[in-house]
MARZA-577850 format. One line per 4 residues: number of its first residue (from 1); their letters; for each residue y, x, z of N, C-alpha, C, CB. Coordinates in steps of 0.1 Angstrom, whole numbers, plus 5000, padded with zeros to 4 digits. Glycine has a CB too. Layout:
! MARZA-577850
NUM> a> Y,X,Z,Y,X,Z,Y,X,Z,Y,X,Z ~ ...
END
This chain:
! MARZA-577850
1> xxxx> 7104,9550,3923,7092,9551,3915,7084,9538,3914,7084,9563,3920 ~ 7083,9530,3924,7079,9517,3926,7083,9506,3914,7086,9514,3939 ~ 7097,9510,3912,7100,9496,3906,7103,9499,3889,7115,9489,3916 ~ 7097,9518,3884,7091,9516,3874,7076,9514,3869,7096,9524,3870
5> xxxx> 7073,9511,3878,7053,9503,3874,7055,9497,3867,7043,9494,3884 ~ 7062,9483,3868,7063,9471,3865,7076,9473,3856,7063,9461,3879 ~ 7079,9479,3853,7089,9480,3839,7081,9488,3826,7105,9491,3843 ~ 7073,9495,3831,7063,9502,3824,7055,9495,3823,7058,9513,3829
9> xxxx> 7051,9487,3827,7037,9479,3827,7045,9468,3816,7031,9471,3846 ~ 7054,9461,3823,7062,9450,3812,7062,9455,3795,7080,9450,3817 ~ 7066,9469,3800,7069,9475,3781,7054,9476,3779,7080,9494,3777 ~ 7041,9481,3783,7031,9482,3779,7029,9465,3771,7023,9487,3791
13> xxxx> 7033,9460,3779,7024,9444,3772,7032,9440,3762,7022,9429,3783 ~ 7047,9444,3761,7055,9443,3749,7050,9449,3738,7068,9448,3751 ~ 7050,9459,3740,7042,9471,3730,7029,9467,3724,7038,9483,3738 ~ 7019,9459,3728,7012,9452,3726,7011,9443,3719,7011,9450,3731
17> xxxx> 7017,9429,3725,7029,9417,3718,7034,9424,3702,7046,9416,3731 ~ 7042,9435,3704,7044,9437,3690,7037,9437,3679,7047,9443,3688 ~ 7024,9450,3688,7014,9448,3677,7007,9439,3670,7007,9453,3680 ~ 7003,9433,3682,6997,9416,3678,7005,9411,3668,6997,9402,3690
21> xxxx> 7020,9411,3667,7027,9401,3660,7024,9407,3644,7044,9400,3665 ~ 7027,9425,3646,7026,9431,3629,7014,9430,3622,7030,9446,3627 ~ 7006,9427,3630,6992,9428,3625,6989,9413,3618,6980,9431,3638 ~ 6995,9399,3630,6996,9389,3622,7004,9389,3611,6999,9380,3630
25> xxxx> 7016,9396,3617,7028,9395,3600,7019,9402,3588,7046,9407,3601 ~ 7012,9411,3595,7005,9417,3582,6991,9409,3576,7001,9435,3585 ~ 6987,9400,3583,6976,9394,3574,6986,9381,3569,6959,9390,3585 ~ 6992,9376,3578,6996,9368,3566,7004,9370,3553,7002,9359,3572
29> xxxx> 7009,9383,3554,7017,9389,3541,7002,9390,3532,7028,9407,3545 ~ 6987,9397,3535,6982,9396,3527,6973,9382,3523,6978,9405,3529 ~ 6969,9371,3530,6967,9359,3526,6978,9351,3519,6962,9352,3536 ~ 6991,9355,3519,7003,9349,3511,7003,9353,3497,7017,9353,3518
33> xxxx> 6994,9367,3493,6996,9374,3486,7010,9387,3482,6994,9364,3480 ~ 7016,9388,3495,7026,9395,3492,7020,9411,3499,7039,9387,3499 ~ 7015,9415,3499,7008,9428,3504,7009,9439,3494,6993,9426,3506 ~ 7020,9449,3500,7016,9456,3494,7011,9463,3479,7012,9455,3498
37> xxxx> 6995,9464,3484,6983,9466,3476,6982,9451,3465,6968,9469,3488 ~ 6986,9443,3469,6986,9433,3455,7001,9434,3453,6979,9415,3457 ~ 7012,9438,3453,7022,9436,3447,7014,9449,3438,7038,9435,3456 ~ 7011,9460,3443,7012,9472,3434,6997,9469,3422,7009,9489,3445
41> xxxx> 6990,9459,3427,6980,9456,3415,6985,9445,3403,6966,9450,3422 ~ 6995,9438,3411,7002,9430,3400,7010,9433,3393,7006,9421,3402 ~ 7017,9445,3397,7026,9457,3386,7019,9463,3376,7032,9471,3395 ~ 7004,9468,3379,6993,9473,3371,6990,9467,3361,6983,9474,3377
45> xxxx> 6986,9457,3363,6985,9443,3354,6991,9441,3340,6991,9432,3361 ~ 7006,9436,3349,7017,9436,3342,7021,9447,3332,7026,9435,3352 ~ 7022,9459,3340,7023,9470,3331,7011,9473,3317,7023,9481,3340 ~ 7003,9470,3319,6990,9471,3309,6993,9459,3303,6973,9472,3317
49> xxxx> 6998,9446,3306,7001,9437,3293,7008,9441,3286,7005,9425,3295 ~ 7023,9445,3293,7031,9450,3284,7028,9461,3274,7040,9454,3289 ~ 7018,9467,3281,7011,9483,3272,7006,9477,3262,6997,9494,3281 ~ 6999,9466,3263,6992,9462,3255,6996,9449,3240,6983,9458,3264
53> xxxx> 7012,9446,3246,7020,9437,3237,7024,9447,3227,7033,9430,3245 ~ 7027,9460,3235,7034,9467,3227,7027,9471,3211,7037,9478,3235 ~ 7012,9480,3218,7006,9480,3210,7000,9472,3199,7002,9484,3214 ~ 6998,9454,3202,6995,9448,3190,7007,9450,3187,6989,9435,3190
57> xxxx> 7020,9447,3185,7032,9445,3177,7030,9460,3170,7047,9440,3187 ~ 7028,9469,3175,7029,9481,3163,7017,9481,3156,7030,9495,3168 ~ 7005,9475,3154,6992,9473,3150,6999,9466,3141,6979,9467,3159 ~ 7006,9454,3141,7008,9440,3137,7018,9448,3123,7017,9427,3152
61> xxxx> 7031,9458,3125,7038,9463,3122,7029,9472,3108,7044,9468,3134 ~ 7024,9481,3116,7009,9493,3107,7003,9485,3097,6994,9498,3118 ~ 6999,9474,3103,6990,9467,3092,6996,9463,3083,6982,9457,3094 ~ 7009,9452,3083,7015,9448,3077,7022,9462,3066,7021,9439,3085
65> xxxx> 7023,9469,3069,7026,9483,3058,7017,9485,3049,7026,9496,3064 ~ 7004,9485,3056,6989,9489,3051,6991,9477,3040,6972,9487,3065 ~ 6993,9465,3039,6989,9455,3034,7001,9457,3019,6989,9441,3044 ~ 7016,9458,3024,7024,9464,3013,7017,9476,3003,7037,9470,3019
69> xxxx> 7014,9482,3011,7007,9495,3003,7000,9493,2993,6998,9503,3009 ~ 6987,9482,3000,6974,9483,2986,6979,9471,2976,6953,9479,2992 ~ 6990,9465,2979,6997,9454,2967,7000,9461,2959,7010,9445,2970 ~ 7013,9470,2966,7021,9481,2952,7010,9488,2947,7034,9493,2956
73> xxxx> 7000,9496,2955,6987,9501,2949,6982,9496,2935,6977,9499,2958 ~ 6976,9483,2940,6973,9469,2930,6980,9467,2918,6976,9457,2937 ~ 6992,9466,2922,7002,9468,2913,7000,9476,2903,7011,9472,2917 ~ 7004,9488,2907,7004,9507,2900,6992,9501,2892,6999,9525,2912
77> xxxx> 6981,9503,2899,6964,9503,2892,6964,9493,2877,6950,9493,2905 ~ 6974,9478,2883,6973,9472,2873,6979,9475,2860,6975,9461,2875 ~ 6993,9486,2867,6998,9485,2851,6988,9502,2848,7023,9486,2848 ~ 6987,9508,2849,6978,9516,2848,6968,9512,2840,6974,9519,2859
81> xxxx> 6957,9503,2846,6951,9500,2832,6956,9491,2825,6937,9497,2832 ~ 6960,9485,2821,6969,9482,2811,6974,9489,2802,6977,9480,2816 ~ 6984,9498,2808,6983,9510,2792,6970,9520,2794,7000,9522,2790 ~ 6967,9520,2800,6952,9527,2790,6941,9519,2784,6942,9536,2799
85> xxxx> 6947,9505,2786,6940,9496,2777,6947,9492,2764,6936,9483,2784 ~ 6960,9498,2763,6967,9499,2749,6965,9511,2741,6981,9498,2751 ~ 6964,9521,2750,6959,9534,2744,6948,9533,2738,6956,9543,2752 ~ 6940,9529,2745,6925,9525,2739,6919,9518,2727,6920,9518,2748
89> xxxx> 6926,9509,2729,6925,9496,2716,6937,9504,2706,6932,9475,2721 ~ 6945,9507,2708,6952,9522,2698,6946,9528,2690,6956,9534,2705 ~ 6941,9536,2697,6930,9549,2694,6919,9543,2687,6923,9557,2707 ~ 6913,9534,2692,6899,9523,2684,6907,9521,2668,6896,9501,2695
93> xxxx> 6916,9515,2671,6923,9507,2659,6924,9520,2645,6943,9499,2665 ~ 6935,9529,2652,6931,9542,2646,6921,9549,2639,6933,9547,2653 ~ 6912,9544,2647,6896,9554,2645,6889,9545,2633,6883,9555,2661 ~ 6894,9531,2637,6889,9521,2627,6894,9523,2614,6892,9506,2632
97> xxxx> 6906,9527,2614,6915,9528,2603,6911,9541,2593,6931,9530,2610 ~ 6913,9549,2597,6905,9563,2595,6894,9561,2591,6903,9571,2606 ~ 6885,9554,2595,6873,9558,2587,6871,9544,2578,6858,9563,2598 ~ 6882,9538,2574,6881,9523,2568,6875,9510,2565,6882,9523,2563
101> xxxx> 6873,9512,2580,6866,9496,2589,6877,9486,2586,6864,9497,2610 ~ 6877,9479,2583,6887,9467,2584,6890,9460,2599,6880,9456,2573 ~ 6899,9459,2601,6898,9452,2618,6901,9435,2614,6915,9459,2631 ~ 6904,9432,2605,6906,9421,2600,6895,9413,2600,6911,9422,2588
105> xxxx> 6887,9419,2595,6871,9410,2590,6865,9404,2601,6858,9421,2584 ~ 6865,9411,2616,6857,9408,2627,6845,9415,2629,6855,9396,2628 ~ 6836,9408,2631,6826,9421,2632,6821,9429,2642,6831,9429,2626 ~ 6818,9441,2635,6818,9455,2652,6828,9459,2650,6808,9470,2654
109> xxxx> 6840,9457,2641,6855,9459,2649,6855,9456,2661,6867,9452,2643 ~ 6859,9444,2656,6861,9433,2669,6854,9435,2684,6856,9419,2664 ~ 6839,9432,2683,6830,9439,2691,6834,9449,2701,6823,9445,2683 ~ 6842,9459,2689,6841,9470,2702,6857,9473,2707,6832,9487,2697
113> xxxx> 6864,9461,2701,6879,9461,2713,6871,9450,2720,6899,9456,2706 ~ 6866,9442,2715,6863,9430,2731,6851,9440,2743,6849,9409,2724 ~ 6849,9447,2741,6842,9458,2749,6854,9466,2755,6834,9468,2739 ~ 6866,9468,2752,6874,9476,2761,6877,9465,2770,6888,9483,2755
117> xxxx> 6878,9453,2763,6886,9444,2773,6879,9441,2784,6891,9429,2767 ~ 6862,9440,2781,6859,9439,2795,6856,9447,2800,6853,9432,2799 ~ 6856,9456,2795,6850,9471,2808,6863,9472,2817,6846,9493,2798 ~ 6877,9470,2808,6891,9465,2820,6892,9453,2826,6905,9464,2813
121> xxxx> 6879,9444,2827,6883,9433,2835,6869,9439,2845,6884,9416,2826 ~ 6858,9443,2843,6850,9453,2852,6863,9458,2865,6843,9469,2840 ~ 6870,9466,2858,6875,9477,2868,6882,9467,2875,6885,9491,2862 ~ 6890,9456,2870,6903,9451,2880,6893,9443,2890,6917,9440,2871
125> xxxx> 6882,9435,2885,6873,9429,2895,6871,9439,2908,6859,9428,2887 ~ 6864,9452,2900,6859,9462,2915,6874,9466,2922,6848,9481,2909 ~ 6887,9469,2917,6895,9469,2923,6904,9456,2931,6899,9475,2916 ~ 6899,9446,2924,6905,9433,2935,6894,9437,2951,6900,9412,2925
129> xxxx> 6879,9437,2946,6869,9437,2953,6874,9448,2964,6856,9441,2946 ~ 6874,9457,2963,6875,9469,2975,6893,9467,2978,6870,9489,2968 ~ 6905,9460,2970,6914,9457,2981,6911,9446,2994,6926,9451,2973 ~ 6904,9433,2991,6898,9425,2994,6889,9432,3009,6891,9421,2982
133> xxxx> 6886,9441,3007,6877,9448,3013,6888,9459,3025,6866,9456,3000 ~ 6899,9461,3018,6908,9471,3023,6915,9463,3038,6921,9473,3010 ~ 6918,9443,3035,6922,9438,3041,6915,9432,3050,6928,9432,3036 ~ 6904,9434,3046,6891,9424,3057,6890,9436,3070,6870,9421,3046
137> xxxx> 6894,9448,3066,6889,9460,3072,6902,9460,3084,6887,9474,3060 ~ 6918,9456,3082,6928,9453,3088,6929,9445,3096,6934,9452,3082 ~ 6922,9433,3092,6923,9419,3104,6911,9422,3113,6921,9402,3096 ~ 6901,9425,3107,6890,9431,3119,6898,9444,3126,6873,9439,3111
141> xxxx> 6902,9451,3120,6907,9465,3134,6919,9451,3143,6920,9486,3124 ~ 6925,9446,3136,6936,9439,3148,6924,9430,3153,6953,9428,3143 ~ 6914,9423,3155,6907,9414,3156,6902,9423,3169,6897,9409,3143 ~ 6894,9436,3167,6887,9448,3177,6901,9449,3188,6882,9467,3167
145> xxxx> 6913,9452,3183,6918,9454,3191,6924,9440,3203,6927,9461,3184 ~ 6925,9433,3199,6927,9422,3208,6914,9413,3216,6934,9412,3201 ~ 6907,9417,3216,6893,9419,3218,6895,9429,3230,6884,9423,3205 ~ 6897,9440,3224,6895,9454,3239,6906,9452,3245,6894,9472,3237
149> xxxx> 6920,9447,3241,6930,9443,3250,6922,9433,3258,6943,9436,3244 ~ 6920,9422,3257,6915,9409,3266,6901,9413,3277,6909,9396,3255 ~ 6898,9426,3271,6882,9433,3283,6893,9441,3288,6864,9444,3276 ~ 6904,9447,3289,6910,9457,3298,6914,9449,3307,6921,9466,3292
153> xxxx> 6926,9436,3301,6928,9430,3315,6916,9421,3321,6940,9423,3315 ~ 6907,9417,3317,6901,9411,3326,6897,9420,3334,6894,9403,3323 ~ 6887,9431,3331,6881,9443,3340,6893,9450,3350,6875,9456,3329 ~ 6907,9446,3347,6915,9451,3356,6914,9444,3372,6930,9449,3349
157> xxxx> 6917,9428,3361,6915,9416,3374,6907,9417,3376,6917,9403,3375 ~ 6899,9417,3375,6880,9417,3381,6885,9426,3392,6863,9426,3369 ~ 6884,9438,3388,6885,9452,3399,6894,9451,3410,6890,9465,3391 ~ 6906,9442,3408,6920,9440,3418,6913,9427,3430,6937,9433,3407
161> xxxx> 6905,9417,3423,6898,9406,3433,6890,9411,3439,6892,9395,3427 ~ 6881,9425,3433,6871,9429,3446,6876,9432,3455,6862,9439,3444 ~ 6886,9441,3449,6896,9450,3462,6899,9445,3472,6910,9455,3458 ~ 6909,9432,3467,6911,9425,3478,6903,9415,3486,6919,9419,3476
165> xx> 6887,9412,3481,6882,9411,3486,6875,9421,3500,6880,9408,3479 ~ 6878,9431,3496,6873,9442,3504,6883,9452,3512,6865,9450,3495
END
């Protein structure tokens, strides 16, 4: 029984020794930056950039659709009025004809087709205006969104440096 004291005693201070050592292995794994708790905050990170690549590229994708849309829209609208600005001056000409205005002479013939023409250059204005308005409204939402991407990750890192401060 004697000569387990001192074998017991030996393993006590080993047991010890070890701890000391994991405790050093473990602060220098976290002043190295390899800890754990920052490998799993730099996965976080990481993962939320990628969350966040992904989403501008489908924003980037969306909008660029959005932007096809109100062209061919633009389009449509333009030929759109267009022939109802042939209909129109049609029907005038007609109406002129009928009640035997001369369109030849000038006049308030004339007058009142240069009146269709610009009440159709009115409309294409307010419709250039509010596409104009369609696109400004697109680069601001991607503009908001990269914006609240760049406050997510910083408030991430912010939050991960206290941590490890603490």
């Amino acid at each position: 029984m004697g000569a387990i004291t001192p074998i017991a005693s030996g393993l006590t201070t080993l047991v010890g020794a070890l701890g000391t050592a994991n405790q050093l292995a473990g602060t220098i794994q976290t002043l190295s930056g390899n800890s754990p708790q920052r490998q799993e905050q730099d996965l976080a990170l990481k993962q939320l950039q990628e969350r966040q690549t992904l989403s501008a590229a489908q924003l980037a994708q969306d909008n660029a659709l959005e932007r096809e849309r109100i062209a061919l829209q633009g389009a449509q609208d333009e030929d759109d009025r267009r022939a109802a600005l042939r209909r129109a001056v049609a029907r005038q000409r007609a109406s002129f004809g009928a009640s035997g205005i001369s369109q030849d002479s000038g006049g308030s013939s004339q007058a009142v087709l240069l009146g269709l023409f610009d009440e159709t250059e009115t409309d294409l204005a307010q419709r250039e205006q509010l596409d104009t308005l369609r696109n400004r409204a697109l680069d601001l939402d991607s503009a908001q969104n990269k914006s609240l991407n760049l406050l997510q990750a910083t408030q991430l890192k912010q939050r991960q440096d206290l941590n490890r401060l603490f």
